[in-house]
Structures are given as structure tokens and as C-alpha cells.
C-alpha positions in Angstrom: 120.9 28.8 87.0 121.5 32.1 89.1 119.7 32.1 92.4 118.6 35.4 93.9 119.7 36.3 97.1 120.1 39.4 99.7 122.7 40.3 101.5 123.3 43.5 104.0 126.2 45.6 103.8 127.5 48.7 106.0 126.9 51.9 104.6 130.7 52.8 103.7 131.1 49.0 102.0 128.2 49.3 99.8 129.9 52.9 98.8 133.0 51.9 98.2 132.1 48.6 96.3 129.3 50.4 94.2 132.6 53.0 93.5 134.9 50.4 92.6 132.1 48.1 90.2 131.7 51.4 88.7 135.4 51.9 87.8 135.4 48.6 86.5 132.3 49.2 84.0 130.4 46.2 85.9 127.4 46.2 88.1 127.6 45.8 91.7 126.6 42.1 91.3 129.4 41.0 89.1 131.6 43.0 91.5 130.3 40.3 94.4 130.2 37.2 92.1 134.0 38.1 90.9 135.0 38.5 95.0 133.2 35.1 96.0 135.3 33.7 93.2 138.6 34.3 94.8 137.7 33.3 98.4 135.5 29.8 97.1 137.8 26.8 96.4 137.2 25.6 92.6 135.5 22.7 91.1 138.7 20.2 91.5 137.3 18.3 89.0 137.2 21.4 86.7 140.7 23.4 87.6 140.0 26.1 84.8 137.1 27.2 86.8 139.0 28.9 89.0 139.8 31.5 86.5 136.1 31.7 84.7 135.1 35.3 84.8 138.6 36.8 86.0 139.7 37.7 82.5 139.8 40.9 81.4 139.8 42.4 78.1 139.7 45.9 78.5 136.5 46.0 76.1 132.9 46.1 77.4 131.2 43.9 74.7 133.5 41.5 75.0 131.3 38.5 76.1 129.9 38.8 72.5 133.3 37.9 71.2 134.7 35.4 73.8 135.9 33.1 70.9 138.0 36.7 69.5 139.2 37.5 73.3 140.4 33.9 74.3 142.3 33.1 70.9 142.5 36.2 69.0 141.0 37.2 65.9 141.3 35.1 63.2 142.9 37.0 60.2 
């Protein structure tokens, strides 16, 4: 379950991160969950946590194939 929440950011770090979740095709949101990620120690009883999210595929829709991203198309 995602909890909303607020947060306040200077004027030239809410530019630069909307800039840089734009270059990455994400919204400003995923930008912040990805970067709480890298700084939050994982789940030790679940060490692949630590790399939920982080994979990238290049392709926009891939969340509708995760199956096709994580072990390739099946022929």
C-alpha cells in the first residue's frame, strides 16, 4: 500500500529533479521512490529487494512485460 506524503524542496532541486524524471520518461515520484531506494538499507530478509525497481529496460511499457524483460522472450 503507497502512503501519500508531502515533502518541500528548493526551487533549483525541484527543477533539476523534475528535468532529470523527465529525461528518464518517469514522473517526478518515481524519480524520489528510485533515490530513497539507494540511500534505505534493504529488507535483509529479502536481499533482491535491494535491486526492485532499479532495472531498466530502455522500453516504457515494460512493466506490462516484466516476465519478457527479466528472462527474455520466449521463442
Amino acid at each position: 500500500m503507497m502512503k501519500r506524503t508531502r515533502i518541500r524542496l528548493l526551487e533549483p532541486e525541484y527543477k533539476a529533479a523534475k528535468a532529470e524524471a523527465k529525461r528518464l520518461g518517469i514522473s517526478l515520484a518515481e524519480l524520489l521512490r528510485r533515490s530513497l531506494r539507494t540511500v534505505l538499507p534493504a529488507d535483509d530478509s529479502k536481499p533482491w529487494m535491494r535491486y526492485a525497481g532499479m532495472v531498466e529496460s530502455g522500453d516504457p511499457n515494460s512493466s506490462r512485460n516484466i516476465d519478457d524483460v527479466i528472462y527474455g522472450r520466449k521463442p
